[in-house]
KOLLOSE-958550 format. One record per residue (C-alpha): residue in three letters; x, y negated, z negated. Coordinates in steps of 0.5 Angstrom, whole numbers, plus 500, padded with zeros to 3 digits. Example, Ala and Ser with C-alpha at 12.3 -4.5 7.8 and 13.67 -1.06 7.14 Angstrom:
ala525509484ser527502486
// end
This chain:
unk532596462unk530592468unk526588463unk532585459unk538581462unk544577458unk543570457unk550566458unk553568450unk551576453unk545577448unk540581451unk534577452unk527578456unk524576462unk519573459unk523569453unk527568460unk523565464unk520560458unk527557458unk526556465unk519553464unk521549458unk528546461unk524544468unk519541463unk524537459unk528534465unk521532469unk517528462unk522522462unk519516465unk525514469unk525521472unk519521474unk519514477unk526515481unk523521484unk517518486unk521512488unk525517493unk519520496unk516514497unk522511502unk523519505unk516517507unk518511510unk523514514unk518519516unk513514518unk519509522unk521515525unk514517529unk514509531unk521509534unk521515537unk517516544unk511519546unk510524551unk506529548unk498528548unk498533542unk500531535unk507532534unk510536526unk512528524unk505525526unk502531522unk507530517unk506521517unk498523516unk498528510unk503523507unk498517508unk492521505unk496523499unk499516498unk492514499unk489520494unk494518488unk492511488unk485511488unk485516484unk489512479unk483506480unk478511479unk481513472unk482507470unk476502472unk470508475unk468501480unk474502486unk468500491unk468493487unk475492489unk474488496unk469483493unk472481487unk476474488unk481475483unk485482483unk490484479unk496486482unk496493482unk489493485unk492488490unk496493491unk491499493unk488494497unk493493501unk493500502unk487502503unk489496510unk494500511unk490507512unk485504516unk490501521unk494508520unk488512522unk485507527unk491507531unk492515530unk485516533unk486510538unk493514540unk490521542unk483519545unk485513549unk492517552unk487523554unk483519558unk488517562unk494520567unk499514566unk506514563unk505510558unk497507557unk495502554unk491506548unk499508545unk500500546unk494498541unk497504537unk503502536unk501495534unk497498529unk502503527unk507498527unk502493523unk501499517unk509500517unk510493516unk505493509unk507500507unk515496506unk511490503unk508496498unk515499497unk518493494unk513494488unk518498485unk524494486unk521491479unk525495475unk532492477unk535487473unk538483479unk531484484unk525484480unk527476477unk528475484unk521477487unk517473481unk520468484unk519469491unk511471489unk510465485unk514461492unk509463496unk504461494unk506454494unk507455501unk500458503unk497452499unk503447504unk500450510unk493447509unk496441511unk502442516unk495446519unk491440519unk498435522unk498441527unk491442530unk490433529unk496433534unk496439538unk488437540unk491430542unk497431546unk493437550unk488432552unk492428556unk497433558unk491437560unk485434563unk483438569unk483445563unk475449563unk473452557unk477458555unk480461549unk486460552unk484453551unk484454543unk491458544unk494451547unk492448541unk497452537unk502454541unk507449543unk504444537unk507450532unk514451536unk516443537unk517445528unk523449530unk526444535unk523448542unk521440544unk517442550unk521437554unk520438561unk512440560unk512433558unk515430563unk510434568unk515438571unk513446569unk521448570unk519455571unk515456564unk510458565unk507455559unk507448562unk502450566unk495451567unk490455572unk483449574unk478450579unk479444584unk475442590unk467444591unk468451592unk471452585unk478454588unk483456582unk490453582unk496452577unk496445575unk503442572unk501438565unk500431567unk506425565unk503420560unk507416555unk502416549unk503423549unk511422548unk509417542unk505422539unk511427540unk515422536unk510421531unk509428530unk516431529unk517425525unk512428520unk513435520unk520436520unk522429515unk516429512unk514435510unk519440512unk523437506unk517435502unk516443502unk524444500unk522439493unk516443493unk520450492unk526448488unk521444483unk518452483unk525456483unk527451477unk521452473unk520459474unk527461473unk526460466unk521465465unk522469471unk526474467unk521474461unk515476467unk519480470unk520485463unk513485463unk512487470unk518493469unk515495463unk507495465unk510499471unk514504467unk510505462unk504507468unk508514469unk508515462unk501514461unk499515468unk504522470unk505521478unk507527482unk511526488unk507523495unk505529499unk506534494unk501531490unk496534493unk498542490unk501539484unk493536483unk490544486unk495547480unk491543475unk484544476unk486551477unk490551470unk484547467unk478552470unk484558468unk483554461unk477553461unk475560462unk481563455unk477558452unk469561453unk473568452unk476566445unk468562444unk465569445unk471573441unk470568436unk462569436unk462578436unk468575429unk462572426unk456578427unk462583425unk463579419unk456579418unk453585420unk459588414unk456583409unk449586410unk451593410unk455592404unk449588400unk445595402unk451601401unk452597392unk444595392unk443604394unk449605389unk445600383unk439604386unk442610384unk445609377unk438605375unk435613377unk441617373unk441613367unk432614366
// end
């Protein structure tokens, strides 16, 4: 009796018509796409949570903690998965690196494969550099949390790979991703504006300046800020106003003694501001609005269209393509190999039950060929 129950109408069934039913229900709700998708999705942001969760949180232990474990297995699944889809599809993920031109899935797994490498840096730099030193708070989880936070960043950017599927985000990000690079292609020459003036105002407000990396960060620093209207007034003036960014450290006198020097009061430099902040931010600031409504209207028509395909090729892919959820991939994927050895093995065993079937039969033809050649022996030495 322990191996009968009642279904749900009171019919006895058996345990193992029972647990057929279970496997068969299970596989009818996870097969469809869309639920294979959204549970990959969830996963993927759980993930997320999990990684921002170890970042924020503070460090006080030398030792790995379960949340940085777990932030490491989910990072080598996510890794693990796309890889392997590359190698599936293509065989030639070495190659991805040095192609000029990549697809969309594969810049993906190359902003992945960044991402793992930041994250494993800054893992390592995180529990070797803090054993080295007895500080609070050492400047190797510094540098860690630089690179975390650089991963994090790129993990969200892959994260929104599956707002594709939505009507009211995916048309949106088609147009977003077409905007962007105009404005890359636009940056070349707000670069250029930047780098003309930035070396022609620091050579007449600084002309004591040595040689310096700091020289070449000068250049940049307050041409790139005058855009969003920081004028630096006072630097041009000659008054540093206490910002330590209107000033700078020169050797002076024979013996080479550094002090801090205010930037020199020049009026060429003041035209010069003039004629730059008239460009960039009437020029060409407005000229890269046309640029993007030009793009948003041309693209708005046939955003929705792209924006179908790009859904569709991203479904279709878990169809064709069955992911597991991260971090339960890895025993999803051991089950199958140990599935397909199991199979394998049932298969040499009906190969070798198929085999002794066929010298069964045989050894019967040719026993029976011998019992009626002995019994037509028999009847040729009655008959004479």
């Amino acid at each position: 009796s322990a191996k009968w129950k009642d279904d749900e109408h009171g019919h006895q069934i058996s345990h193992e018509r029972s647990r057929k039913d279970y496997t068969r229900r299970f596989l009818a709700l996870y097969t469809p796409v869309l639920f294979q998708f959204h549970l990959y999705f969830a996963s993927y942001f759980v993930f997320l949570g999990v990684f921002s969760y170890s970042l924020l949180v503070r460090w006080d232990t030398e030792l790995p903690t379960a949340f940085d474990w777990l932030a490491l297995v989910w990072v080598l699944s996510i890794l693990y998965e796309d890889l392997r889809r590359i190698v599936k599809d293509t065989g030639r993920w070495w190659l991805l690196p040095w192609r000029y031109k990549l697809s969309s899935r594969e810049l993906v797994v190359v902003m992945n494969f960044a991402a793992f490498i930041l994250f494993i840096v800054g893992f390592v730099v995180r529990f070797v550099g803090s054993r080295a030193t007895d500080e609070i708070y050492s400047t190797a989880a510094q540098n860690a949390r630089r690179l975390h936070s650089v991963a994090l960043c790129l993990y969200f950017i892959r994260g929104m790979e599956f707002f594709l599927v939505f009507s009211t985000l995916g048309p949106r990000l088609t147009t977003i991703y077409k905007m962007i690079r105009d404005i890359l292609s636009f940056l070349l020459i707000l670069l250029s504006c930047l780098v003309i003036y930035g070396i022609a105002v620091q050579a007449l407000l600084m002309p004591l300046q040595d040689t310096s990396w700091q020289m070449l960060w000068n250049v940049l620093y307050i041409p790139y800020w005058q855009i969003y209207g920081e004028l630096f007034l006072d630097c041009f003036n000659g008054d540093s106003g206490g910002s330590p960014w209107c000033q700078y450290t020169a050797a002076i006198g024979a013996n080479g003694t550094e002090v801090e020097i205010h930037f020199r009061n020049d009026p060429l430099a003041f035209v010069f501001l003039a004629a730059y902040l008239l460009l960039t931010i009437i020029l060409l600031l407005n000229l890269l609005i046309a640029i993007l409504n030009h793009t948003f209207e041309k693209t708005a028509s046939a955003a929705e269209t792209l924006w179908k395909y790009q859904s569709y090729v991203l479904i279709t892919s878990f169809k064709h393509w069955a992911r597991p959820p991260t971090l339960i991939n890895w025993f999803v994927h051991l089950a199958q190999g140990l599935w397909k050895c199991r199979r394998v093995e049932l298969q040499r065993d009906e190969e070798k039950e198929r085999e002794q079937r066929v010298q069964l039969n045989r050894l019967e033809e040719v026993c029976m060929q011998q019992y009626l050649t002995r019994i037509k022996a028999n009847q040729e030495a009655q008959s004479s």
